[in-house]
C-alpha positions, -999 to 999 in steps of 0.1 A, spaced: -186 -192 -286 -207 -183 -253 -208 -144 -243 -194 -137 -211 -232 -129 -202 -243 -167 -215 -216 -177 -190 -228 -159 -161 -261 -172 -167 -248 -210 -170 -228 -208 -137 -258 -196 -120 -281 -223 -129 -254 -249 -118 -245 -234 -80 -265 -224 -48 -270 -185 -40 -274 -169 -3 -293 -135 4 -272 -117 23 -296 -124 53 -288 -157 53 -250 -154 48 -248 -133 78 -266 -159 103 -236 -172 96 -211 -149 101 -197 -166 136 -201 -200 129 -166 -209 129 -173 -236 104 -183 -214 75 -154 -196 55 -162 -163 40 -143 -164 7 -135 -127 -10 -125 -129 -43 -122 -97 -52 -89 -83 -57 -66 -67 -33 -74 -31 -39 -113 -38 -27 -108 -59 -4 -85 -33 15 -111 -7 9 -133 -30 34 -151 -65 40 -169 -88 55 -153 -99 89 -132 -125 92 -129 -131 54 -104 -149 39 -91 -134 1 -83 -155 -27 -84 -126 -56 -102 -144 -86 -75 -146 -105 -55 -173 -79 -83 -192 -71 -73 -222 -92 -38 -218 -82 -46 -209 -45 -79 -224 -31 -70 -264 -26 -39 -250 -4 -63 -223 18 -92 -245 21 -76 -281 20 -109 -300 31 -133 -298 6 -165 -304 25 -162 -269 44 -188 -248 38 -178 -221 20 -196 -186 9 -178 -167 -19 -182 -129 -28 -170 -104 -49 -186 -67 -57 -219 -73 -70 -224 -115 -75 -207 -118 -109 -170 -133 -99 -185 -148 -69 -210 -170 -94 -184 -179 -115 -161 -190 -87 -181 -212 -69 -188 -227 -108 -149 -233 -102 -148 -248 -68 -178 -275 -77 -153 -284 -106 -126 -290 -80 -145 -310 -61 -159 -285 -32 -193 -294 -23 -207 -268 2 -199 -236 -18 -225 -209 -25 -219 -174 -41 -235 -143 -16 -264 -124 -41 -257 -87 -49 -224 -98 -32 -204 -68 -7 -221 -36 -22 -255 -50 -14 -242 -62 21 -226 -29 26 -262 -14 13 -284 -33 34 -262 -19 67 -250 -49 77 -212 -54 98 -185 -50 78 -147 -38 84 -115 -18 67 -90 -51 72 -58 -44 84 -32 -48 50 4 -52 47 20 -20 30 36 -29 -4 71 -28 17 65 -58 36 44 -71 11 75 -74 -10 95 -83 24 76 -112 37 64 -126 -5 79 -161 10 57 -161 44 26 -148 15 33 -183 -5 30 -207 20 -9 -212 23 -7 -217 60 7 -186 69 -9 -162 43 -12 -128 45 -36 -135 79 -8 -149 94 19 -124 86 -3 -101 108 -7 -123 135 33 -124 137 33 -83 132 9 -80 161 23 -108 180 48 -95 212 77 -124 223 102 -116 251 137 -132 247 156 -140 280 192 -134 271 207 -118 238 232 -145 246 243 -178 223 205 -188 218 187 -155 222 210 -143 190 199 -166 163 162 -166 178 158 -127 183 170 -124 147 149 -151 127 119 -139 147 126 -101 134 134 -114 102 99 -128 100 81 -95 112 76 -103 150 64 -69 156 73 -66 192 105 -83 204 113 -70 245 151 -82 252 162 -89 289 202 -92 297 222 -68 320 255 -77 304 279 -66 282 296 -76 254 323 -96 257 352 -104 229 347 -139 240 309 -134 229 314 -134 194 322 -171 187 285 -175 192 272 -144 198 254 -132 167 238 -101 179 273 -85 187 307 -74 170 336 -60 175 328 -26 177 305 -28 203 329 -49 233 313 -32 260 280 -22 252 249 -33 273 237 -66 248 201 -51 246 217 -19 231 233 -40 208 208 -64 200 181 -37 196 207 -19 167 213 -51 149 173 -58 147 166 -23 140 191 -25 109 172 -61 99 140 -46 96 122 -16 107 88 -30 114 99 -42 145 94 -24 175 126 -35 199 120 -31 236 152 -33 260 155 -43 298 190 -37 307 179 -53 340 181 -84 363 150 -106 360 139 -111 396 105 -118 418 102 -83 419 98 -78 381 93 -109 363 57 -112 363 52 -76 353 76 -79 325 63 -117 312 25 -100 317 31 -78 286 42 -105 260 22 -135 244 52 -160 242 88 -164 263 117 -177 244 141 -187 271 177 -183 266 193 -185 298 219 -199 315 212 -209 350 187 -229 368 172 -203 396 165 -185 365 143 -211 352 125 -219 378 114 -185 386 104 -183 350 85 -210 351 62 -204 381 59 -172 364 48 -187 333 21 -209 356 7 -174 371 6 -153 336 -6 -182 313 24 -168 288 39 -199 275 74 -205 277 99 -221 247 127 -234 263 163 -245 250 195 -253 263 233 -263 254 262 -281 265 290 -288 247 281 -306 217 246 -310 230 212 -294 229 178 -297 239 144 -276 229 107 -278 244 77 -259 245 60 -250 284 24 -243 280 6 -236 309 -19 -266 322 -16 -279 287 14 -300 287 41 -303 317 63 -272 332 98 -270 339 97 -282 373 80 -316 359 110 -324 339 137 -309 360 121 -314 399 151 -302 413 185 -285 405 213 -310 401 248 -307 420 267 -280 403 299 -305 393 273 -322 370 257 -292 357 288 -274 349 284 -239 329 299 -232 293 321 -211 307 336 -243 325 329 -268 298 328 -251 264 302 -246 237 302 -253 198 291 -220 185 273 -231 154 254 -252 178 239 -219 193 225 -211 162 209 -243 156 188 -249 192 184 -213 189 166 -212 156 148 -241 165 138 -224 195 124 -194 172 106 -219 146 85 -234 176 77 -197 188 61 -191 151 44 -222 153 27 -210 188 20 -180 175 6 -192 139 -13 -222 159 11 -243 130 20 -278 132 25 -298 162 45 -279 192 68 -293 210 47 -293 243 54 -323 262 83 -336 242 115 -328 242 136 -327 215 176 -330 219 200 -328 197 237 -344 195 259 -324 166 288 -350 170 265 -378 156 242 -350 136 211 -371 154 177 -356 168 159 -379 194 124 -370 207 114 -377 245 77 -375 257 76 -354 288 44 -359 305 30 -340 337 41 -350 368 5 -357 390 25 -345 420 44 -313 407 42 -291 434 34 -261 408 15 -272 384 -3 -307 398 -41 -310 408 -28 -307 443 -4 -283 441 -13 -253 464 -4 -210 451 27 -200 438 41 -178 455 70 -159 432 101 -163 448 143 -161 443 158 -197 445 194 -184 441 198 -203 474 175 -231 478 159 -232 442 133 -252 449 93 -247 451 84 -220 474 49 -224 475 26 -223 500 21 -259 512 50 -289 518 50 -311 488 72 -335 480 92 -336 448 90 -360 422 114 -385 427 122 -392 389 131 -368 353 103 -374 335 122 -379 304 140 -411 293 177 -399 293 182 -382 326 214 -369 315 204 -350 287 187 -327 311 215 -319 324 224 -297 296 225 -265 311 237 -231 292 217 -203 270 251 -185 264 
């Protein structure tokens, strides 16, 4: 039987070893992963930047799932060169052909005075908290952070801001703001999940922020017991990276949107009438805005609120966790948003159809031609107040017209 010495020499003559001289050349080439596979405790103690951990004992179980294409270049290191050698053994076995283990590996790195960092680690609370999110091999433990560090602003703690604000704090969102100057209602609570009895008459961001707080204390809940207006909403929207858009009128929209246009802060959209419901993703310049699908306001008798109509309240929960499954997807860079499609749902024939939305050349906000936005209230005219006459599209950009029309966050 081979010593583990005799072993260490045999994976050594088989693989390709980089000084650390020329590992670090290629330290921002965004092609090369940096592959620690050292185990937890050293790695939190510090590493190369923008390392990736795969603790030697996972990397069978782990590696194809992390690094699905095998041709990446890849440049593996533990303490001093002995894992590291043995791993990249492992990887040529499973079929990676670019993999080379860093000589002396981290201690020499670390002697030789070149860059390295104390990585930011998730505590053994939410270790044990988010094991799920750890599993899945695109989200990671690089990803939890990103949703830790990540800020998202809910408009509403309404019918869709209820099952969104508490799926996102559920996944460690670490900074949820919440915008609604209402109250709670009794008639609230069919769809309402934020809210109980015990709290009729409470301002909803109070309410909302209690409910989160008692979900999970890693999140940092910021209220706005406020009316979002021209005066505030691009100061507010400024401070987050992503808008999940629960209300419940179309003035509202609209001045969100241009805002959106002016910040760059992308905006996930949703909406419910009835038995209906319809989710999208607005990212600035990089699919169409609001005003390309919805150019103008339709008569109120056709847009008629849930107040007027009626709402199914479990279908609040569905367009509104939808709504909070695209949001991680922005944030993780996961999967393929919903930016310039629209997705609506029917729960009476339990269906999902998929529109492509496309930019509208002539959108008087966010077109080639369009002239500067100029943040305004549309309570009255709600149309673009920019600084030029344009003309509106004349068409919805999506096949159904009338499944725009669904209207209501709460």
């Amino acid at each position: 039987m081979a010593t583990s010495r005799e072993l260490f020499a045999r994976a050594r003559a088989d693989i390709v070893e980089i000084t650390p001289a020329e590992a670090e050349s290629k330290l921002n080439d965004e092609h090369v992963i940096f592959l620690d596979v050292r185990e937890a405790d050293e790695h939190e103690q510090g590493a190369i930047p923008g390392t990736h951990l795969i603790p030697r004992g996972f990397l069978e179980l782990q590696v194809e799932g992390r690094i699905p294409d095998k041709s990446t270049e890849v440049i593996i290191y533990c303490a001093g060169g002995i894992r590291s050698a043995l791993a990249a053994k492992t990887m040529q076995e499973l079929g990676y052909s670019n993999v080379s283990s860093l000589i002396g590996g981290f201690n020499r790195w670390k002697d030789e005075g070149r860059s390295w960092t104390v990585p930011k680690v998730l505590n053994a609370d939410q270790r044990n908290r988010y094991h799920r999110h750890l599993l899945l091999p695109e989200v990671g433990e690089k990803g939890q952070q990103k949703l830790l560090e990540s800020k998202v602003l809910l408009l509403g703690a309404g019918g869709l801001g209820s099952p969104a604000a508490m799926y996102l704090a559920a996944a460690g969102v670490g900074t949820l703001g919440i915008i609604d100057m209402d109250v709670v209602d009794a008639s609230n609570l069919q769809r309402q999940i934020l809210h109980n009895l015990d709290r009729i008459g409470e301002p909803k961001v109070e309410s909302a922020k209690r409910t989160i707080n008692a979900m999970n204390p890693d999140v940092n809940v910021i209220t706005y017991d406020t009316r979002l207006g021209a005066d505030n909403v691009i100061d507010i929207m400024g401070e987050y990276d992503l808008i999940l858009d629960g209300t419940d009128n179309f003035p509202t929209r609209y001045l969100v949107n241009d805002a959106s246009l002016i910040t760059g802060v992308p905006v996930v959209h949703g909406s419910i009438f009835r038995f209906e419901g319809q989710v999208t993703v607005f990212d600035p310049y990089k699919g169409p805005c609001y005003r390309c699908m919805v150019p103008e306001p339709p008569p109120p008798e056709l847009a008629p609120s849930c107040a007027e109509a009626g709402v199914l309240g479990v279908l609040c929960g569905i367009i509104g966790s939808l709504e909070a499954l695209e949001a991680i997807k922005m944030i993780l860079g996961l999967g393929d948003p919903l930016v310039g499609r629209l997705l609506s749902y029917d729960a009476l024939e339990e269906s999902f159809r998929t529109f492509k939305v496309k930019r509208d050349p002539s959108c008087p906000t966010c077109g080639p031609d369009a002239g500067d936005i100029i943040i305004a209230e549309y309570d009255q005219l709600c149309m673009p107040h920019i600084a030029r006459t344009t003309e509106p599209a004349s068409s919805l950009a999506v096949p159904d017209p009338e499944s725009v029309l669904a209207t209501t966050g709460s």
